[in-house]
C-alpha positions, 0 to 999 in steps of 0.5 A: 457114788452118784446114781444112774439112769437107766439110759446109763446103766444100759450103756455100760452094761454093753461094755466090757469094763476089764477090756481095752478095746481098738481105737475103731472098737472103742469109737464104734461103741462110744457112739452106738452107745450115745443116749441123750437128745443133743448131740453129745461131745466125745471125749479121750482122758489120757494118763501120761507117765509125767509129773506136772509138779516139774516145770520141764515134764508140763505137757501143753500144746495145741492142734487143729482138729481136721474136723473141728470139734463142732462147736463154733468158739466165741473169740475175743482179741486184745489188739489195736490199730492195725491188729484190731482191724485184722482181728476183726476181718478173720472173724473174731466175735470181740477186739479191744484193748482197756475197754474189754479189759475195763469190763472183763475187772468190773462187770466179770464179763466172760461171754467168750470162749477163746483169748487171743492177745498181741504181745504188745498188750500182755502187760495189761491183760496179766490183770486178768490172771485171777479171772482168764487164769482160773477158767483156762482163758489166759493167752498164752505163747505156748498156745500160739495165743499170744501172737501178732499173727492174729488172724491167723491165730482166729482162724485157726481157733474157728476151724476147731483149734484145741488147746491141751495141757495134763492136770495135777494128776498127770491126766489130759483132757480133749474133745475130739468131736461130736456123735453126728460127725461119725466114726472117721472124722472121730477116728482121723481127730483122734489121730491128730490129737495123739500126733500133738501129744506126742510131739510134747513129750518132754525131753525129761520124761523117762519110761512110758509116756502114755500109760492108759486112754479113755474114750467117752461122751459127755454122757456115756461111760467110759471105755478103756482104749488098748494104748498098742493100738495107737501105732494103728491109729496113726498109720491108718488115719493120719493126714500125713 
């Protein structure tokens, strides 16, 4: 067991570790109890009643967070000719084709947050498997990076666009924004996220689906959310 600071120690003892608590009680707290001096991200972990180790149970997707996440992503583009140029005027931060490529292989260049890709030039970025695959980079078609629509796809991922998928353990990782945004924005981000999660339950995944939610911040603890309350969430703070 790692040691604590007092600021942590001091936040989870506000915390009822045996309760699970509304989504609104939950953000309420997580926020309240945010100690460190930057502006701390928050977090949900979601266990979902899947086994990744099935092709057909693989939970992935994507959203657009209403408010964003607050953090601005580097995006690069693999595109040409006309592509390029759209790419570019959306806002993307680098486009090319062999030469980022060329650079990516021989310098481990990875000054970026986000790949998009056309899918005319798949073939030659599958080179980078070993480098974008280990690190989440590697566009793809079920995440709507691997498009000719590219600056759409640009736009999207620079208004706060978040790509999930379950780990081995069956979990799902997403920020849902930072501290400053406030209780609604967290709460409205929580709802569009869940909407997109539940949109990807696999035809094949049998008994519940979503088994248990944690909310937190990157410093804080962890703080157990009551899965009924997720009919509330989303009939409260849905945009629909």
């Amino acid at each position: 067991m790692p040691r604590r600071g007092k600021k942590y120690l001091t936040a989870l003892s506000k915390i009822d570790r045996i309760k699970k608590y509304s989504f609104e009680e939950a953000v309420k707290l997580a926020l309240e109890n945010a100690y460190a001096k930057f502006d701390e991200t928050v977090e949900v972990a979601v266990v979902l009643g899947v086994d990744p180790r099935h092709a057909d149970q693989m939970v992935r997707g994507s959203v657009v967070l209403p408010h964003g996440t607050g953090k601005v992503a580097r995006v690069l583009v693999f595109a040409k000719g006309e592509k390029a140029k759209e790419a570019l005027e959306a806002g993307a931060d680098f486009v090319g084709d062999e030469d980022l490529i060329k650079k990516i292989q021989e310098e481990n260049w990875l000054e970026f947050d986000k790949v998009i890709a056309t899918p005319d030039l798949m073939g030659q970025v599958s080179r980078l498997g070993k480098i974008l695959g280990p690190r989440g980079l590697m566009p793809s078609a079920k995440t709507g990076t691997v498009t000719f629509e590219v600056a759409k796809a640009v736009r999207d991922i620079k208004a706060g666009k978040v790509d999930f998928k379950v780990d081995r353990a069956g979990v799902l990782h997403a920020p849902v924004g930072k501290v400053s945004f406030g209780q609604k924005k967290i709460l409205e981000n929580l709802c569009a996220l869940f909407e997109a999660i539940l949109k990807a339950k696999p035809a094949s995944a049998k008994g519940q689906y979503i088994k248990g939610i944690t909310l937190s911040t990157t410093m804080g603890p962890g703080i157990k959310v009551d899965i009924n309350d997720l009919r509330n969430l989303l009939h409260k703070y849905s945009g629909d």
